[in-house]
N, C-alpha and C positions, 0 to 999 in steps of 0.2 A: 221651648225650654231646653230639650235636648240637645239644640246646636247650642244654646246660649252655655250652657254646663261644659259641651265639648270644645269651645274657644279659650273658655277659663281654663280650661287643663292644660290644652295644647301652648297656650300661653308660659302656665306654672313652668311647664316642662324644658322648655325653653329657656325660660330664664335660669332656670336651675343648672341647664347645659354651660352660661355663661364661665369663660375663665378668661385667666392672669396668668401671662406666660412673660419670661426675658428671651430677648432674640438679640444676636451678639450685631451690632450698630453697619458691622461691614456687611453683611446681610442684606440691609437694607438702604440701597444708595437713594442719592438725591433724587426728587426731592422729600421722598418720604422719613431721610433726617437729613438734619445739620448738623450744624456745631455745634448747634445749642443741647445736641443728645449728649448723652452720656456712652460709656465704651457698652454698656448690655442695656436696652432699651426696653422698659415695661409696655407690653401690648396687651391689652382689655380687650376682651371679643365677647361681642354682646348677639347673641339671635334674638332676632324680634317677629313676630309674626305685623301681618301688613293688611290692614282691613281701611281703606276709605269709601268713599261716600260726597259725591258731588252732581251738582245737577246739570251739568256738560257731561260728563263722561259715565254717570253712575256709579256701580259697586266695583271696588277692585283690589280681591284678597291676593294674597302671597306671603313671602319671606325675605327678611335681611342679615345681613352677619355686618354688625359695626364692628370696626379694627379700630382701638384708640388707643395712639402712640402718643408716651407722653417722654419730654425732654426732661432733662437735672433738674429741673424745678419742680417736679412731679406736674407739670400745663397738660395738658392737650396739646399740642402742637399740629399731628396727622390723624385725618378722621376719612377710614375708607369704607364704604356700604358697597358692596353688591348687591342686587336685588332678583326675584324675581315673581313677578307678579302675572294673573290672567283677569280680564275685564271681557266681557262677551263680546262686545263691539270692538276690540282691538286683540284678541287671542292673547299668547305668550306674551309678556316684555321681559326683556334681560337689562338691566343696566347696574353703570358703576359711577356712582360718587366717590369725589375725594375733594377734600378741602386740607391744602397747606398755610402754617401761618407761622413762613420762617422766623416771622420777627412780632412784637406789638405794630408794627408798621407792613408790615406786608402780609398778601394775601392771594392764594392761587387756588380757583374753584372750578372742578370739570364734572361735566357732566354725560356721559355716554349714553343712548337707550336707542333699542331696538326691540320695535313688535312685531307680529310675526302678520300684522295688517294695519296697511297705512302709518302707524304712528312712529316715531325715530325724533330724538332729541339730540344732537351735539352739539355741546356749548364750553366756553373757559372762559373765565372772568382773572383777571391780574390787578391788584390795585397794591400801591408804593406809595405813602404817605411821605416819601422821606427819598425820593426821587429827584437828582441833580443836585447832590449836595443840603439835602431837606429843603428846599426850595419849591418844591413841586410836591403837587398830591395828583398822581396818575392815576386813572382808571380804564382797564381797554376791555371789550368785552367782543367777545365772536360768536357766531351761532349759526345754528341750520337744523330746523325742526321741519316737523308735519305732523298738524293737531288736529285728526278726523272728527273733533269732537268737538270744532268751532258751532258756534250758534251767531244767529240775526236774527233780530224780531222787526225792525225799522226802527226809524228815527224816533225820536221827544220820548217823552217820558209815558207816554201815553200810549208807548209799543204794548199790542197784544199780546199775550201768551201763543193767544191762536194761530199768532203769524209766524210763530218758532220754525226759522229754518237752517238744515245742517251745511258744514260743507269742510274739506281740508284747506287748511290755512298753512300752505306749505311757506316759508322763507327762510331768507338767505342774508345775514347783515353783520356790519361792523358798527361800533362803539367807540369814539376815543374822546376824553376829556381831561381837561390839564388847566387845574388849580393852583393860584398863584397868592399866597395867605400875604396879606398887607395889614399894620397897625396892628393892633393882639388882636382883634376877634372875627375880623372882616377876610373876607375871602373872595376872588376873580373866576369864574368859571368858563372856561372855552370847551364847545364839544362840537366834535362834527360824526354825521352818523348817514350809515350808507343801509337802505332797508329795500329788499327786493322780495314781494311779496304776489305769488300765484294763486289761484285759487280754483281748485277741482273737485271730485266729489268725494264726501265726505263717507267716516265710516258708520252713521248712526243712519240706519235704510227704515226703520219708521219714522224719521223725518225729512220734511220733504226739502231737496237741494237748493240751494238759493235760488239760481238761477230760474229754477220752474217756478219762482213766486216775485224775482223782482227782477227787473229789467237793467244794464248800462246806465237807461239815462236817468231812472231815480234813484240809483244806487252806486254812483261811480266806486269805481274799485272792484267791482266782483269781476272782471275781466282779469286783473290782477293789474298790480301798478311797482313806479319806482319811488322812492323818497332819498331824496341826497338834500340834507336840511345842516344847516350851522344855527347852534347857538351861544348866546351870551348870559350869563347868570349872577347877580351880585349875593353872597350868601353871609350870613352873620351868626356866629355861636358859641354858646357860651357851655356846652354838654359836655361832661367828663368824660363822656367815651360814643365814639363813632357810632356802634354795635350795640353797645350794653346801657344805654343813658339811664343813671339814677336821678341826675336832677341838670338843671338848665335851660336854655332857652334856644331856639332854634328859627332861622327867618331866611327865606328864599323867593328875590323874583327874577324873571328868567325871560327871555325873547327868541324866538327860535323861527329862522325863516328857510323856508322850501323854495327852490325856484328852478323854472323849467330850463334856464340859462346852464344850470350845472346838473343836469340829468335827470329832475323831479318829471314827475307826469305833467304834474301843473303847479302852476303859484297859489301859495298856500304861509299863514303863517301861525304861532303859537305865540298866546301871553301866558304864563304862568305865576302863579302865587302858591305861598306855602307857609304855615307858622305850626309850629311844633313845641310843647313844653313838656317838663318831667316837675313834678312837686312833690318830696320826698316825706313820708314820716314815718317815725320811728326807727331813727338808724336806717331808713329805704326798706322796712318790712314791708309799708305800703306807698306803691308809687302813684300818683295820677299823671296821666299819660295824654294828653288831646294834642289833635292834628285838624287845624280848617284850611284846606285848599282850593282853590279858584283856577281854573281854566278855560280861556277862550280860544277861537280855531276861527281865524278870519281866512275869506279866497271862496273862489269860483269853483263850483266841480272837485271839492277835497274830497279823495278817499275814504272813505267811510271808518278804514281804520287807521286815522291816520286823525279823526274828525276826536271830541275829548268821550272819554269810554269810562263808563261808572259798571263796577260790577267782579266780583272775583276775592280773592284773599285778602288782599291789601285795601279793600273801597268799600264797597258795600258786602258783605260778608252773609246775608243773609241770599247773595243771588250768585251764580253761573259767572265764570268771566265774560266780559264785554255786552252784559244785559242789557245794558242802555246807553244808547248813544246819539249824540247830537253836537251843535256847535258850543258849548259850553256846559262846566258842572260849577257846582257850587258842594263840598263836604266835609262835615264836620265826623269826628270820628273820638270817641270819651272809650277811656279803660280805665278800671283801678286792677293792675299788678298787684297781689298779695301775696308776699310768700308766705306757705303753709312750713314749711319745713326744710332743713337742709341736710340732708339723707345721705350718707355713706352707701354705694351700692357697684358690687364688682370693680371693689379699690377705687371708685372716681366721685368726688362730692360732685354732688349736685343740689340747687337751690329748686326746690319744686313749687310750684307758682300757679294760682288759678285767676282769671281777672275777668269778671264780667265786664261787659262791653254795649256799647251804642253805637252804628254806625246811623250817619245821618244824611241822604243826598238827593242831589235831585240832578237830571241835565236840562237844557233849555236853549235855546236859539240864543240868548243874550239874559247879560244879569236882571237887567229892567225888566224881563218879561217871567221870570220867577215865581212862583206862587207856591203857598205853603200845601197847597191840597195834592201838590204833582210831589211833592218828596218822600221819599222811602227812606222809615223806621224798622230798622234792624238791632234789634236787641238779641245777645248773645253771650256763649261763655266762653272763655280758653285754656286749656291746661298748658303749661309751660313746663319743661326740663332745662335748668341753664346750668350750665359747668363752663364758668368763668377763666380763663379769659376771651374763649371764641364761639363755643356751641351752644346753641339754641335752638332745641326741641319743640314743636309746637301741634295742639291740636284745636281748632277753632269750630264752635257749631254756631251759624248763625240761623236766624230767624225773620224769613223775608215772607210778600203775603201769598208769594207760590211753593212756600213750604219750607223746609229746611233744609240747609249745608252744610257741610263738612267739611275742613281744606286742613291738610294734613302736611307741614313742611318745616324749615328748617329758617331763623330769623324770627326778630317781630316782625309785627307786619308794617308799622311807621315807628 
């Protein structure tokens, strides 16, 4: 009760620290504004205190200071976090968020972190809706992590608990894809993606390291592997917003081939499926939100992560990333969005939002071989922060049958 009283203060306190400052626009160059600023630019600075809770990595308190720069419109535009946080199994971490979004079309996300063991994230995502004379919808993404807090239990759905084991999931990759809108709702997708993935020992030392529990040959990939895969995607939608959908309709299939010709380890290929809708009432006070997607992973000797992976923020919410895996999933995934209120706080509206949730999935060798007794029901709740037109605050607790989760980030999760 004590520590629970002393978080609440530490909390009150904090937030109470928050201020509203102008900072004169040359101050602060590209790309933290544009044109779209005004000559004295209002910045919101938010401390937050930082407590999650996930069943890969455990507990992991700290601190943030959000910087939110808003343009002539009063938007959001520039949203900066530093952080710093300590988890037992990874010491220190330092890092810096920032997301630009010069335009309703454009979009620049980095990501910086360093721990002070094993763990390090640097990543940047760019995406240009209006790329080549609005022609194109670009996305490029880069990155170079090491997450000591990977887990493997083995394949199907029927993975133990017991056979939980740790290890770093160092890699190294590129992302490009380049959409091509035809007819009003249909859209071309091209992506080629270069994935270089090692694997060493992990930073979680009461669990026991992959390799001391599964071998090369029934685990291809723990050795570490390459993937240089291209695919083709036809996508159709009918959503008002990319980011924020209040209502529409959304539909994705996709073919993605790996091959040892262009530097994969081995041949390998991916089918994908995806349907998505939003069904709004009352003015979008309450949204219903479902996602069913389908993944199959054809080939000889495919990569274990590389093979379709149920488990984490966006999947199954009740478990750990990458809890279950095999050659295909099958998941449905129901929320109802309800906003509670829309709250004025430290000069920024924001729509506050709680949505209980269903995640529902199973993996499986093939759809055929499917059965309702192998799927996992994850029932759960989320609180949302969104201040429109780009931020989304989220906290998720899911409820799987090895306990509960916590995934604490920024975005819906479909």
């Amino acid at each position: 009760m004590r520590l629970y009283v002393s978080l609440q203060l530490i909390t009150v306190c904090l937030l109470l620290a928050a201020c509203t400052t102008t900072v004169p626009r040359k101050d602060l160059p590209y790309p933290l504004t544009t044109d779209e600023f005004g000559d004295q630019v209002k910045v919101v600075t938010v401390p937050l205190p930082v407590i999650a809770s996930s069943p890969n990595e455990g507990i992991t308190a700290g601190a943030l200071a959000a910087f939110l720069l808003h343009n002539r419109k009063d938007e959001i535009s520039t949203l900066l976090a530093p952080q710093v946080n300590f988890n037992e199994n990874f010491g220190v971490t330092t890092s810096l968020y920032g997301a630009f979004y010069p335009s309703s079309k454009q979009s620049l996300e980095v990501n910086l972190s360093q721990s002070t063991k094993v763990n390090n994230d640097y990543e940047a995502r760019y995406i240009d809706r209006n790329f080549f004379d609005k022609n194109l919808d670009v996305n490029l993404f880069g990155y170079y992590f090491n997450d000591g807090s990977a887990r493997f239990f083995g394949f199907e759905s029927s993975s133990r608990r017991q056979a939980e084991t740790n290890y770093d999931d160092s890699e190294l990759g590129l992302t490009l894809s380049v959409g091509y809108p035809f007819w009003k709702h249909y859209q071309v997708i091209f992506s080629e993606r270069i994935r270089k993935v090692g694997i060493h020992e992990g930073a979680v030392t009461s669990v026991p390291f992959i390799r001391d529990r599964f071998t090369p040959l029934g685990v291809p990939g723990i050795d570490g592997f390459t993937a240089h895969a291209q695919k083709i995607a036809l996508a159709y939608t009918t959503l008002d917003s990319d980011t924020m959908p209040t209502y529409g309709g959304y539909a994705r299939i996709a073919f993605e081939n790996s091959a040892k010709l262009l530097g994969s380890s081995t041949d390998y290929r991916h089918y994908e499926m995806e349907l998505k809708g939003f069904i709004p009432l009352d003015n979008a006070r309450y949204i219903t939100a479902f996602r069913l997607a389908y993944n199959q992973t054809l080939g000889s000797r495919v990569p274990f992560l590389e093979r379709s992976i149920l488990g984490g923020e966006t999947t199954l919410r009740g478990y750990g990333r990458n809890r279950f895996i095999d050659s295909s999933y099958l998941l449905l995934n129901l929320e109802e969005r309800i906003r509670l209120f829309r709250w004025e706080i430290f000069n920024v509206t924001a729509d506050w939002e709680v949505a209980p949730f269903i995640d529902f999935g199973s993996v499986m060798k093939s759809l055929d071989q499917a059965s309702t007794k192998n799927f996992e029901f994850n029932p759960g709740l989320g609180v949302r922060a969104v201040v429109r037109p780009n931020i989304i605050g989220r906290v998720d607790v899911g409820f799987g049958n090895e306990g509960p989760a916590v995934f604490v980030g920024l975005g819906y999760p479909f």
